[in-house]
N, C-alpha and C positions, 0 to 999 in steps of 0.2 A: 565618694569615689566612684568613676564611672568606671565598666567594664562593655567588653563588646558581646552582643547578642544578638538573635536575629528580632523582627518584630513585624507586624502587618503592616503594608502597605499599601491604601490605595491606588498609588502608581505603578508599582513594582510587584505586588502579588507579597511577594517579601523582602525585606530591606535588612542589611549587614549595618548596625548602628551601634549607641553606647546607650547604656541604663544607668540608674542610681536607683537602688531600693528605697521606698518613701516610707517603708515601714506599716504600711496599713493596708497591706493586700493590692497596693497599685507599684509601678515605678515609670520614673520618668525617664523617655528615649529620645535622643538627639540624631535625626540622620538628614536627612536632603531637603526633607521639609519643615524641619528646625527640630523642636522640641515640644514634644505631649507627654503624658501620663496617658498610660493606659493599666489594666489588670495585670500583675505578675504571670497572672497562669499564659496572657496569650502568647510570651515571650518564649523564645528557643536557646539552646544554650548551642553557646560557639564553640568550634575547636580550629584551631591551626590548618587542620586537615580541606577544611570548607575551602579555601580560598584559593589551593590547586585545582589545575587540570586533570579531572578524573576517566580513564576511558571507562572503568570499572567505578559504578559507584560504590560499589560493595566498599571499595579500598577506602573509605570517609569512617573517619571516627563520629560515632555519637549520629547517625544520617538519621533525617526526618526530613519533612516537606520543603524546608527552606531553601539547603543547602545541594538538595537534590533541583529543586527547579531552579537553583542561578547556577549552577553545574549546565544543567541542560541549556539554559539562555546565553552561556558565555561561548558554549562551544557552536550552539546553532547559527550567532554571529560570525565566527569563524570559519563558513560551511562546513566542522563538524556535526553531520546530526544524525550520528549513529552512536549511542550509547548504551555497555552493557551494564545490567545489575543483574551481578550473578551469571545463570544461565538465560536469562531473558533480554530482549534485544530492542531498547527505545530509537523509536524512528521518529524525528521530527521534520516535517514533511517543509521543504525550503519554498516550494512554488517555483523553483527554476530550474535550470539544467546547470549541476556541480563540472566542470569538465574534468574528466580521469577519474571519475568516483567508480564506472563501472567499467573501465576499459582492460582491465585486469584483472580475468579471471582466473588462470593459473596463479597469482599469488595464493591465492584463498584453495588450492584444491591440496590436501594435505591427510593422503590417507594413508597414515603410518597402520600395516598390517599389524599391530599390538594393540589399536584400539585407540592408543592413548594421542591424541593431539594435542601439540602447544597450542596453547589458547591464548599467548603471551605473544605472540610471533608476529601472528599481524593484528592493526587496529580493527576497533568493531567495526563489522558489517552483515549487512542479511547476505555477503556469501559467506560467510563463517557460519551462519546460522544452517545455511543448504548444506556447506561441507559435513556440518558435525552430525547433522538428518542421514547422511549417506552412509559416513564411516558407524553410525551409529547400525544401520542396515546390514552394511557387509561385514564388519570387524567385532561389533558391539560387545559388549562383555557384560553392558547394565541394561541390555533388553534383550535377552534371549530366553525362547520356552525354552519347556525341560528337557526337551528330547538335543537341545544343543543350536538349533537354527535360530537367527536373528528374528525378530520384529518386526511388524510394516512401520511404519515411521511418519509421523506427522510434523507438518509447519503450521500453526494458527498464529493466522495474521485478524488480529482485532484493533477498534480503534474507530473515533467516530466521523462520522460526513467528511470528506477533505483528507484525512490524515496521513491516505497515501495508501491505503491497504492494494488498493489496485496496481498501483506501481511498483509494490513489493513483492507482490505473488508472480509478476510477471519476471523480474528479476530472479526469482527462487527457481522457477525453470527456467531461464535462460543459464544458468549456471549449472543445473540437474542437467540439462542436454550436450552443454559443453563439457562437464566433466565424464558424462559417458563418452562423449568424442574420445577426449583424451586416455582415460583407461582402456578403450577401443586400440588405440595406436600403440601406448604401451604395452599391451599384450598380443602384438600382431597378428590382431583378430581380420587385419583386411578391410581395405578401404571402403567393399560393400555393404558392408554394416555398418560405416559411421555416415552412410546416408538417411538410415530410417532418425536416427535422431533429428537427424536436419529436418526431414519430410514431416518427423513429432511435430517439433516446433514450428513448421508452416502453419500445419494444420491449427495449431494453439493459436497462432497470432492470427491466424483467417477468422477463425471461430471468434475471437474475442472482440472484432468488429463487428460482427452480427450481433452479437451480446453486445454489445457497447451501444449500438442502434436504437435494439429493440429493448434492452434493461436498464439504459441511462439517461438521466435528465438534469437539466438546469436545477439548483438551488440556489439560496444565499448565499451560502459556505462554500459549495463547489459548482462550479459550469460543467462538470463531467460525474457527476453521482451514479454510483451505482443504486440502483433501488429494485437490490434483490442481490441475495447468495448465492455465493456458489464456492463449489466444493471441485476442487481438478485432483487426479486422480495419476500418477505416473506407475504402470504396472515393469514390472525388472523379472525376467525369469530368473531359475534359478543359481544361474553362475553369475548374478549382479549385472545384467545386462540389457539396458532400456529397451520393449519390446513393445509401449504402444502404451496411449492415455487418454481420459476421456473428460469430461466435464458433465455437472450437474448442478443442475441448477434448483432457487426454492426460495419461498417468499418474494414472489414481487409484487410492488405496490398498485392493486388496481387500482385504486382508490383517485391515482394522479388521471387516469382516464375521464375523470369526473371533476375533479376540480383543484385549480392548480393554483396557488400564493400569488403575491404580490413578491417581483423580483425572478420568478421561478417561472418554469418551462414544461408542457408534456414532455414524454419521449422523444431524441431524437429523430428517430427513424419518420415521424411525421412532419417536420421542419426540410429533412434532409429530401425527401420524397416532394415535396411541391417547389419547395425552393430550387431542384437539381434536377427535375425529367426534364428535357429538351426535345424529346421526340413528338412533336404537334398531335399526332394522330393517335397517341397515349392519353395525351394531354385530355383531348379533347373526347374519349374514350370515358375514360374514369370522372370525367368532369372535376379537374384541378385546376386550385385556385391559389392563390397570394392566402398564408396562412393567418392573415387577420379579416379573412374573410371566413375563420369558421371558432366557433365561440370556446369550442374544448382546447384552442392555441392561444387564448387568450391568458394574463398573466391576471391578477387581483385589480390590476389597473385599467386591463382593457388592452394592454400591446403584445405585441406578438413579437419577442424578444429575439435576437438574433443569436449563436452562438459561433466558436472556432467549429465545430463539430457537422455544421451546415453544409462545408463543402463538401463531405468525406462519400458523399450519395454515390460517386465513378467506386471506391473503395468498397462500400457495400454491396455494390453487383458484381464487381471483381471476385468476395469474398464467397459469397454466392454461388458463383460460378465454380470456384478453384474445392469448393467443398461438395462439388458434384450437382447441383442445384440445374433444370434444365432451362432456356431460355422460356417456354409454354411454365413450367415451376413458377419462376421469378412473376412474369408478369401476372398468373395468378394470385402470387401474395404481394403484389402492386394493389390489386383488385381488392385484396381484403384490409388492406391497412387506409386504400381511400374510401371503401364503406362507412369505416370507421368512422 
């Protein structure tokens, strides 16, 4: 008699099929690619539960490996690819733009003065994650010292090459600054204060081009790699009030200065800089060149690979600029990145 269970797949990672016990430590499994015998032990045991739509996988009877990654596979077809287990928040990174995924941030801003937020209300999302970091902050009742004040409050966003960490964090404050907007307005605190948030967030997206320049490179996996940490930092005085934030940075990969794969890129910022000065008298200053005329741009193959990231050079001295940087500044660190 055959029964349903889960079982390895080479195609699928894991496969939903039927077994019959053979009796001697193996059973034979029937799914898309017919029928084998494999060990008893590799097999998973099914339940009813596996084969809904879970926002929560917590809610799966009997969860292991299987039922969890075709959970995540079914909904990432269906551009969901936000899923919680538990209090932790799976992001599976689409490669495209979802349209209305983040055009709705007041859904997600939800801070019930008791602490307690339905977590039931809306679907996952990393602004659910931001909201319950805030109300966690202001309201919190499971992170406060002793003397009765809340907690600073962390987001870690981990996950390897590709996965989207960078897109998430940026999302995380895009919604910290929009919800201090709005708590601003609700407590009419006055339209000149829900400027510094705006002016935060400038400041965040100016800086993250400079850091995307000078700390990201082509891979396999991703055309936009971070290759190096960072840690952003949103400070709140004491009446929960966004008053300024910083970045830090740590670990970057010298090593890509030296010698760069087959497929793969130096740092932006050096593609971006010879491919994008236009000023002749620069040019011919710093002595720039067509970046397959210099060997540390070179790829494992010998090419000097092109990226989306190439044109963004007018973007990088805009950001430059708008972060206080002086034009005599800029063209000095023109100077030291073509020593290079």
């Amino acid at each position: 008699m055959y029964t349903k269970c889960w079982f390895p797949s080479k195609a699928h990672g894991w496969e939903l099929g039927n077994f019959k016990d053979l009796g001697d430590g193996t059973v034979e499994v029937q799914g898309s690619e017919g029928s084998k015998v494999v060990p008893k032990a590799d097999i998973h045991r099914y339940d009813v539960s596996h084969e809904s739509d879970h926002d929560d996988m917590c809610s799966m009877n009997h969860l292991h490996e299987a039922p969890l990654l075709d959970n995540l596979r079914r909904r990432f077809v269906s551009d969901k690819i936000y899923t919680t287990t538990g209090d932790v928040l799976i992001s599976v990174n689409p490669y495209k733009r979802i349209p209305g995924l983040y055009d709705n941030i007041a859904t997600y801003l939800d801070m019930a003065e008791d602490g307690e937020v339905d977590r039931t209300a809306t679907k996952p999302h990393v602004y659910k994650i931001a909201n319950d970091a805030l109300v966690e902050m202001v309201y919190g009742k499971r992170s406060l010292h002793e003397n009765g004040t809340p907690r600073n409050q962390s987001v870690v966003v981990s996950g390897e090459s590709g996965a989207g960490k960078t897109e998430a964090s940026k999302h995380v404050m895009n919604f910290l600054i929009a919800a201090d907007r709005e708590r601003k307005m609700d407590s009419d605190r006055g339209t000149d204060e829900g400027h510094l948030g705006d002016a935060i967030r400038k400041v965040l997206v100016e800086s993250n081009v400079i850091f995307e320049a000078f700390g990201n490179a082509k891979t396999v996996r991703n055309d936009n790699s971070s290759r190096f940490g960072k840690y952003i930092k949103l400070q709140y005085s004491e009446d929960n009030q966004l008053i300024s934030a910083y970045s830090e940075t740590f670990l970057l990969e010298k090593s890509r200065l030296m010698n760069i794969g087959i497929g793969e890129r130096n740092y932006h910022v050096f593609y971006q800089l010879l491919r994008g000065e236009k000023d002749p008298a620069l040019i011919a200053e710093l002595k720039l060149k067509n970046p397959s005329e210099f060997r540390m741009l070179l790829d494992g193959n010998g090419q000097a690979l092109t990226s989306d990231m190439d044109p963004l050079y007018g973007e990088l001295k805009q950001a430059l600029s708008t972060l206080g940087c002086t034009r005599d500044e800029i063209r000095y660190l023109w100077g030291v990145v073509a020593a290079i």
